[in-house]
C-alpha positions as CSV (number, residue, x, y, z in Angstrom):
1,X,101.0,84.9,109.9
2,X,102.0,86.1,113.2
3,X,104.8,88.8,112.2
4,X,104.5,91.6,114.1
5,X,101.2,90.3,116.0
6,X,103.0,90.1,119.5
7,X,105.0,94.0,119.4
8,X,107.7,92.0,117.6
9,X,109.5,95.4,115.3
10,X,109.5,94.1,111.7
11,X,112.4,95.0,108.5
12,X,109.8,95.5,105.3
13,X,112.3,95.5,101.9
14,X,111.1,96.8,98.4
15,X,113.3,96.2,95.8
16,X,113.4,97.9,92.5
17,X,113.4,95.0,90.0
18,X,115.0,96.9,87.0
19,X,117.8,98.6,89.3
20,X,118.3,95.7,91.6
21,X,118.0,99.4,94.3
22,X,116.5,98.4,97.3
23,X,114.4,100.1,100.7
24,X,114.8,98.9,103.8
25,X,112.6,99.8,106.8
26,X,113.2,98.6,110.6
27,X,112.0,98.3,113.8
28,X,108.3,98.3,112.6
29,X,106.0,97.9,114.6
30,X,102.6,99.1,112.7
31,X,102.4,99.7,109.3
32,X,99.4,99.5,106.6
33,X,100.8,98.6,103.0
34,X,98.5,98.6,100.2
35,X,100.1,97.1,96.5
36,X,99.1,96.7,93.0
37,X,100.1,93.7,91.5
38,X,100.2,94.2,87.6
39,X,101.1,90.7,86.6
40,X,99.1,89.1,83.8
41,X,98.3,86.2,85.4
42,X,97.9,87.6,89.2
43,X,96.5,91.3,88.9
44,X,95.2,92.7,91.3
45,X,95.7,94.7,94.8
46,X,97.1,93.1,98.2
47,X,96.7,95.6,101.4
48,X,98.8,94.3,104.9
49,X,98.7,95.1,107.8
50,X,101.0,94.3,110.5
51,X,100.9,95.7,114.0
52,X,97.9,97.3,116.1
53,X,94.6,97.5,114.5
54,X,93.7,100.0,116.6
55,X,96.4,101.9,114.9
56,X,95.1,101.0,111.7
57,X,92.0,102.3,112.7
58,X,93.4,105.7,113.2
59,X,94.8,105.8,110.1
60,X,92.3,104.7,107.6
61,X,90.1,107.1,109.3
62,X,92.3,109.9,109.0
63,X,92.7,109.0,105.2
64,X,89.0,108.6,104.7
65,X,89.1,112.4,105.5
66,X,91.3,113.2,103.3
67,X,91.2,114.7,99.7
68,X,93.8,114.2,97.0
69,X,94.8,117.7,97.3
70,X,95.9,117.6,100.8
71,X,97.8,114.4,100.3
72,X,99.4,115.7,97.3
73,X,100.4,118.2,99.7
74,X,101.8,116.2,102.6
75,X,103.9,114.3,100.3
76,X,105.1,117.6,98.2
77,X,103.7,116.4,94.8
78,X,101.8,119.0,92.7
């Protein structure tokens, strides 16, 4: 695919199946996604990546560092 490959800013959606609620995300230009896929017949995980890989790089290595605790942290969850 060549969605975001060239600068091009991309929307990502997530839609809550039960609620029908939905996220919405523009002007995107790097972004690492990682998702489980629970589905009987199709389980397993699906990373993306869209955007610099350089920037990639800079992220996976800072949350290679990381611990659980300090994530928990960043994003307020005890």
């Amino acid at each position: 695919m060549n969605l975001g490959k060239s600068g091009n800013p991309v929307t990502i959606y997530v839609e809550d199946e039960v609620t029908g609620e939905q996220l919405e995300v523009s002007g995107v230009r790097n972004a690492f996604l990682i998702v489980e896929d629970t589905r009987k017949s199709t389980s397993g995980w699906l990373a993306l990546a869209v955007g610099s890989m350089e920037k990639m790089g800079e992220v996976l290595g800072f949350l290679s560092q990381t611990t659980l605790e300090a994530l928990k942290k960043l994003v307020n969850k005890d």
